[in-house]
Backbone as CSV, one residue per row, in Angstrom:
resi,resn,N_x,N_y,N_z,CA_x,CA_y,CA_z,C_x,C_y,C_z
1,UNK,-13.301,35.480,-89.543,-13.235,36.522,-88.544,-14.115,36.175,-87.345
2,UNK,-15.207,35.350,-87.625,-15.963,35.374,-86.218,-15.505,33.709,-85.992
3,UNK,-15.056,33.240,-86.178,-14.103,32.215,-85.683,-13.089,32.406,-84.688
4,UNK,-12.096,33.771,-85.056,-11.189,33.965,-84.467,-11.709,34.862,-83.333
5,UNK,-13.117,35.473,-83.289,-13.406,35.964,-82.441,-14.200,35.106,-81.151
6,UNK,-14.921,34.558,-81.724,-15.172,32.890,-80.650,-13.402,32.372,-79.986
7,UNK,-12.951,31.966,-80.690,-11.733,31.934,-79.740,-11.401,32.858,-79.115
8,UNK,-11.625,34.309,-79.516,-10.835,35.008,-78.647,-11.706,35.286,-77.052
9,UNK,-12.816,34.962,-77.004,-14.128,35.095,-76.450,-13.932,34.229,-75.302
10,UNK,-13.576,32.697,-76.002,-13.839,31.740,-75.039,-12.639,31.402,-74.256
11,UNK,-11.976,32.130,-74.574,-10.343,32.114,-73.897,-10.082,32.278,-72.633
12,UNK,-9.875,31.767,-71.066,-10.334,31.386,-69.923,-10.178,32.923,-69.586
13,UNK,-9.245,34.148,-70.214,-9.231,35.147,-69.012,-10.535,35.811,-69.888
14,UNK,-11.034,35.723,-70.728,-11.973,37.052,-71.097,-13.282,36.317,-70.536
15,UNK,-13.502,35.220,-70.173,-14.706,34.471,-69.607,-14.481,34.596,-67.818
16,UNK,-13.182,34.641,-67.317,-13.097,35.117,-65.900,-13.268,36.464,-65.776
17,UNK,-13.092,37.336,-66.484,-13.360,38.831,-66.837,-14.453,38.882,-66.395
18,UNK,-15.782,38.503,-67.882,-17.188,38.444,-67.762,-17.758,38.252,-66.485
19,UNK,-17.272,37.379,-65.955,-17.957,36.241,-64.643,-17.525,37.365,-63.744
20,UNK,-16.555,38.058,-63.550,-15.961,39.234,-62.354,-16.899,40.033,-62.474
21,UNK,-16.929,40.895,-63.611,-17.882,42.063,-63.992,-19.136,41.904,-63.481
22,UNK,-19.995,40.497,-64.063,-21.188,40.341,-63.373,-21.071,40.321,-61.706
23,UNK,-20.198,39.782,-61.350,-20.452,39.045,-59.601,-20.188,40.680,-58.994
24,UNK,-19.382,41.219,-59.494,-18.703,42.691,-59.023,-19.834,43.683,-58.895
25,UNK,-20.299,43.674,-60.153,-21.989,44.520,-59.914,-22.789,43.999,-59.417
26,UNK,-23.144,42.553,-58.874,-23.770,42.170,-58.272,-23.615,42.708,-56.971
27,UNK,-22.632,42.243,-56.391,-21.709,42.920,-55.547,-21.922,44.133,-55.218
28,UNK,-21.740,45.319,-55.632,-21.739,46.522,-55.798,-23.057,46.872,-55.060
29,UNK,-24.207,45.991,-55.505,-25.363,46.520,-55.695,-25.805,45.997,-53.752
30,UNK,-25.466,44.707,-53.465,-25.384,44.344,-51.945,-24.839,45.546,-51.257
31,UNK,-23.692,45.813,-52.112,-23.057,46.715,-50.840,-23.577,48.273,-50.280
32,UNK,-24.281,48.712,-51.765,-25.209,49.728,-51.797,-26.156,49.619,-50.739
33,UNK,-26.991,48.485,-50.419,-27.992,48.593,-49.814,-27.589,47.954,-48.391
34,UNK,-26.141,47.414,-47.774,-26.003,47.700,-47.141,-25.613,49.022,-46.420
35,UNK,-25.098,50.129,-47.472,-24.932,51.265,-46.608,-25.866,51.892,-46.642
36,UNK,-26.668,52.232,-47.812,-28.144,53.182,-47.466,-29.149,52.755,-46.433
37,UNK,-29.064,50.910,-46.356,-30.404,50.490,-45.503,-30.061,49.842,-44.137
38,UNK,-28.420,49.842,-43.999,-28.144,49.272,-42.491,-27.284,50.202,-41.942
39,UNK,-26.159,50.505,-42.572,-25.460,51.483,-41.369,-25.383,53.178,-41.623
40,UNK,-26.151,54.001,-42.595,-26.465,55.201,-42.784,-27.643,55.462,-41.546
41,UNK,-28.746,54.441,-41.561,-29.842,54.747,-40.633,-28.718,55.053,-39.228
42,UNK,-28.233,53.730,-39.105,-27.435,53.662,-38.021,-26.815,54.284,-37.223
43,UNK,-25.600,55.371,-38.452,-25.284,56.742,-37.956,-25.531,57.473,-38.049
44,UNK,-26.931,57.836,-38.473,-27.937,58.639,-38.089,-28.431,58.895,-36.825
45,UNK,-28.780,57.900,-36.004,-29.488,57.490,-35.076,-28.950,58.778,-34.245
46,UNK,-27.792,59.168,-33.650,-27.287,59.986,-32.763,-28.184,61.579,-32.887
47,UNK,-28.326,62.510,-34.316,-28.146,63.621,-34.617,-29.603,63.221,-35.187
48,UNK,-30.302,62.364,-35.471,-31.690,61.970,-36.512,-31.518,62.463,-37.638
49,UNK,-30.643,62.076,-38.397,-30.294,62.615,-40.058,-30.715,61.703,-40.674
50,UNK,-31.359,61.791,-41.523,-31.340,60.949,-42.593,-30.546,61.539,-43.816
51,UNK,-29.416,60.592,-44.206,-28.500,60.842,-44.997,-29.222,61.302,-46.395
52,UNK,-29.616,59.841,-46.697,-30.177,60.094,-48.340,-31.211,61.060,-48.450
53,UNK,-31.557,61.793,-47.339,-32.253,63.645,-47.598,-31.276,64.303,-47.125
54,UNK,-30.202,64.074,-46.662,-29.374,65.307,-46.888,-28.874,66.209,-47.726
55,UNK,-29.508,67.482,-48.080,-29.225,68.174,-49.188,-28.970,69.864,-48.605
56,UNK,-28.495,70.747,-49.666,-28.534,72.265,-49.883,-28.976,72.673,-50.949
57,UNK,-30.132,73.458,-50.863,-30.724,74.721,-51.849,-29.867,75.412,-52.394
58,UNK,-28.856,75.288,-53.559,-28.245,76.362,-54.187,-29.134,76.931,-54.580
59,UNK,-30.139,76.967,-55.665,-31.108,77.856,-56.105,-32.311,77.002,-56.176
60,UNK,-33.489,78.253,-55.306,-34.783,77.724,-55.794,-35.038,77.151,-56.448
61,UNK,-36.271,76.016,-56.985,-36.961,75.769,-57.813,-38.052,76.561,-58.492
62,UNK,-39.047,76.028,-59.496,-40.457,76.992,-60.311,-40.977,77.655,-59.057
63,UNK,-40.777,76.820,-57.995,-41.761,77.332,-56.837,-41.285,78.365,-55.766
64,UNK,-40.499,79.012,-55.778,-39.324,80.052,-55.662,-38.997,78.869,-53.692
65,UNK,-39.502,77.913,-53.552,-39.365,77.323,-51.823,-38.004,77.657,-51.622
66,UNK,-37.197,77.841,-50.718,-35.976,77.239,-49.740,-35.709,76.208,-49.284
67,UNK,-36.846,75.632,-48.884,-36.775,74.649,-48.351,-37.769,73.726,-48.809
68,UNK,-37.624,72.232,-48.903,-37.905,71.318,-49.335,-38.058,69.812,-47.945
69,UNK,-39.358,69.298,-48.310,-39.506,68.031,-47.145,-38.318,66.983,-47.605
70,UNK,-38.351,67.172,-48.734,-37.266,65.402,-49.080,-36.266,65.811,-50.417
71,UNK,-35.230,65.360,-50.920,-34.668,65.461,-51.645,-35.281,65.415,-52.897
72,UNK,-36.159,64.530,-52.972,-36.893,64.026,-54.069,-37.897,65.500,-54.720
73,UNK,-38.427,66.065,-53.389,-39.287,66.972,-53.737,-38.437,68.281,-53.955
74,UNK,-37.485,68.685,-53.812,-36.587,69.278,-54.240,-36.298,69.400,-55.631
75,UNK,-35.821,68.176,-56.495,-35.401,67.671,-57.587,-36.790,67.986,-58.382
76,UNK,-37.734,67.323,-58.215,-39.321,67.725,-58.709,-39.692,69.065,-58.853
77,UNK,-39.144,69.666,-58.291,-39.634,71.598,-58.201,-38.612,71.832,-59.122
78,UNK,-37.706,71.062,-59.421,-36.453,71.801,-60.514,-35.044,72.621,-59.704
79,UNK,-35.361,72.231,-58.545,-34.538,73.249,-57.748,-33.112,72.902,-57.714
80,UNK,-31.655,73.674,-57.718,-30.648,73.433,-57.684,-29.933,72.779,-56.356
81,UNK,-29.635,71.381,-56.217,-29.253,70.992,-54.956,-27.801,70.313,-55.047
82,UNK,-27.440,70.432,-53.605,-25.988,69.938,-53.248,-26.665,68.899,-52.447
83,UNK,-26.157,67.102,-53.024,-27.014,66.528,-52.219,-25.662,65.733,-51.810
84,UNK,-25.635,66.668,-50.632,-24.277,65.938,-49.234,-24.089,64.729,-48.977
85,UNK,-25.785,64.679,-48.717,-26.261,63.017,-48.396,-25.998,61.662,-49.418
86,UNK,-25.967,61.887,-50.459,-26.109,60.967,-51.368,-24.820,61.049,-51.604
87,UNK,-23.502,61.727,-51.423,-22.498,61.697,-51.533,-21.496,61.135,-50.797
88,UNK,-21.974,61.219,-49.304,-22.056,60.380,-48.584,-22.091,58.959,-48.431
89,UNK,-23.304,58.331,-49.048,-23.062,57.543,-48.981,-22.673,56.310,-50.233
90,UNK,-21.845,57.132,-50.870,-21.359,56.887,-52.124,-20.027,56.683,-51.679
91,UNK,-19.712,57.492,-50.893,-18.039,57.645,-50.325,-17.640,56.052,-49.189
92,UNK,-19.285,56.141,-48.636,-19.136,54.677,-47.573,-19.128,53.785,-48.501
93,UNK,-20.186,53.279,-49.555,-20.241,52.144,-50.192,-18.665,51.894,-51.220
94,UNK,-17.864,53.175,-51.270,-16.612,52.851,-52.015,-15.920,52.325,-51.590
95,UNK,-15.734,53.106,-49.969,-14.893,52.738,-49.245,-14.551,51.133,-48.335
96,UNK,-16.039,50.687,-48.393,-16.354,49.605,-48.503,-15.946,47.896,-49.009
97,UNK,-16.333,48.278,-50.362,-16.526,47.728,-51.778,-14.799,47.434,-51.980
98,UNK,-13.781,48.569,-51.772,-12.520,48.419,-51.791,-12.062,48.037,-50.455
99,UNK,-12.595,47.573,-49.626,-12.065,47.098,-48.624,-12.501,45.490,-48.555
100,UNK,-13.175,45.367,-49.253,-13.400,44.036,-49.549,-12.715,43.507,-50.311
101,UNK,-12.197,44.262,-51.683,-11.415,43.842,-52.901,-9.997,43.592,-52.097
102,UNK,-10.115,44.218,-51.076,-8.316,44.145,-50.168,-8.238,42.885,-49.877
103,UNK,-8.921,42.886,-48.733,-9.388,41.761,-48.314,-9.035,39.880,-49.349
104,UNK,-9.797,40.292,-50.172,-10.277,39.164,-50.965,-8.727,38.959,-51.828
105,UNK,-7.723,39.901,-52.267,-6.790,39.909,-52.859,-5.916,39.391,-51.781
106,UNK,-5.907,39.943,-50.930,-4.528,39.585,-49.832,-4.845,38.268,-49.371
107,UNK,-5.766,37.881,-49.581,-6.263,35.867,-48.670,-5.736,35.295,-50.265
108,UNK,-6.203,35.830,-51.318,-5.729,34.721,-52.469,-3.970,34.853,-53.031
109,UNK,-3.742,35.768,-52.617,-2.146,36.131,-52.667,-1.603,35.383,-51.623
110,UNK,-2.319,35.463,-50.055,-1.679,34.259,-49.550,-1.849,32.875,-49.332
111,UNK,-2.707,32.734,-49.839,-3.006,31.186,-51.067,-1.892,30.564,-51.526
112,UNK,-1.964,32.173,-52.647,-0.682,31.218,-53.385,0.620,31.029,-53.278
113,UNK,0.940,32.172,-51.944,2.397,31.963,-51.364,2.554,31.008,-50.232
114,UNK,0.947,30.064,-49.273,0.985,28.870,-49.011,1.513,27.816,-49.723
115,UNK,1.712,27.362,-51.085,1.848,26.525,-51.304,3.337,26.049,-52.047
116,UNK,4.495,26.004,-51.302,5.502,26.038,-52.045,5.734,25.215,-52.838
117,UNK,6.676,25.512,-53.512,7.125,24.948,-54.926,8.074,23.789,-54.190
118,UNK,7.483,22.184,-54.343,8.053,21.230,-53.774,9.469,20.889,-54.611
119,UNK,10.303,20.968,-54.695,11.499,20.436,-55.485,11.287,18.788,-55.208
120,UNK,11.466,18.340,-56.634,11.375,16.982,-57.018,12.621,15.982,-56.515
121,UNK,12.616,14.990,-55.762,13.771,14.603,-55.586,14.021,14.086,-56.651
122,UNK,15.308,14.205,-57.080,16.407,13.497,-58.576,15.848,12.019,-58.144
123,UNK,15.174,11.566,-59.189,14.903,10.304,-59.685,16.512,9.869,-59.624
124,UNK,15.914,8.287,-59.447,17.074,7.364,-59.608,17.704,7.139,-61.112
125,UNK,18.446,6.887,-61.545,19.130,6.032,-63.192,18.001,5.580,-63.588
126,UNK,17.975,5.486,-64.513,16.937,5.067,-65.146,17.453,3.669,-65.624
127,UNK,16.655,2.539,-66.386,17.181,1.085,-65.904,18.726,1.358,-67.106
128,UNK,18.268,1.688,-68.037,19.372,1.542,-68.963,20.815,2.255,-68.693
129,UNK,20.447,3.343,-67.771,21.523,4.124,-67.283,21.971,3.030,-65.851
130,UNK,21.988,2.367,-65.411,22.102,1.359,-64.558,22.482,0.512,-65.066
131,UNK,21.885,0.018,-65.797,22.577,-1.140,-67.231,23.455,-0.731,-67.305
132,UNK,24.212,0.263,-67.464,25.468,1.216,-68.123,26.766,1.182,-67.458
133,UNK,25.913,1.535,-66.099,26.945,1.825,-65.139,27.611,0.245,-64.533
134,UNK,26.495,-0.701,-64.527,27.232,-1.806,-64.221,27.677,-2.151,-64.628
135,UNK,27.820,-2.119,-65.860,28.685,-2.885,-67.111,30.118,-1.998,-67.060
136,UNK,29.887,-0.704,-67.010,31.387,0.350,-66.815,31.911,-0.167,-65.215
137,UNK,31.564,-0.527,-64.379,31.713,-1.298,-63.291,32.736,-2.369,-63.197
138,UNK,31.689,-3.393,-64.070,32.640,-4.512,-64.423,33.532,-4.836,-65.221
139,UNK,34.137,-3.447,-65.922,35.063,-3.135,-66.802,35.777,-3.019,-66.491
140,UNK,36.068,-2.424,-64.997,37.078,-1.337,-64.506,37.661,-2.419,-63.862
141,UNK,37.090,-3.499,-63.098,37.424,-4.595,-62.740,38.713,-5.371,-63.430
């Protein structure tokens, strides 16, 4: 049984699998910190939001506040929040992340419709089939 499971393991698609999964969350994790740390500040800049504190007080925290300096201190008081912000930029890094997977699919799809299928020219007789024919040749003679 763990024989057949080593084969089934080392079998080229469940090892291209593995290798995706890792590079993909690797991945994932770039793309994260490009949207929280380069273009969230960015479109911020206009209105001075900072996204990842963008939140709403559904209900107080222990400390009965309304209002809160940071998301974080919000969450710490126990308080019930709608955090807009962080949803936000969950929605950019998806939107993202799948625009890359587009991307990256449509260049290797046209990869492989670059390269046509050359048709072989028909080989010549082969010697013995030549042998054959000359001899049926000099028959007919």
């Amino acid at each position: 049984m763990l024989k057949e499971f080593r084969e089934f393991a080392m079998k080229g698609n469940v090892m291209d699998l593995a290798v995706a999964v890792i590079i993909g969350g690797a991945f994932g994790k770039i793309v994260d910190s490009i949207v929280k740390d380069v273009l969230m500040p960015i479109l911020g800049i206009p209105g001075k939001l900072d996204f990842a504190n963008a939140f709403v007080v559904l209900n107080p925290g222990k400390s009965g506040a309304t209002a809160y300096a940071s998301l974080d201190a919000a969450v710490k008081d126990g308080a019930n929040v709608l955090a807009y912000g962080n949803f936000i930029n969950t929605v950019i890094a998806f939107v993202t992340i799948a625009m890359c997977v587009f991307l990256i699919v449509k260049a290797l799809n046209k990869m492989k419709r670059e390269k046509p299928v050359e048709a072989e020219a028909p080989a010549g007789p082969s010697s013995t089939d030549a042998l054959l024919m000359e001899i049926r040749d000099l028959l007919k003679k």
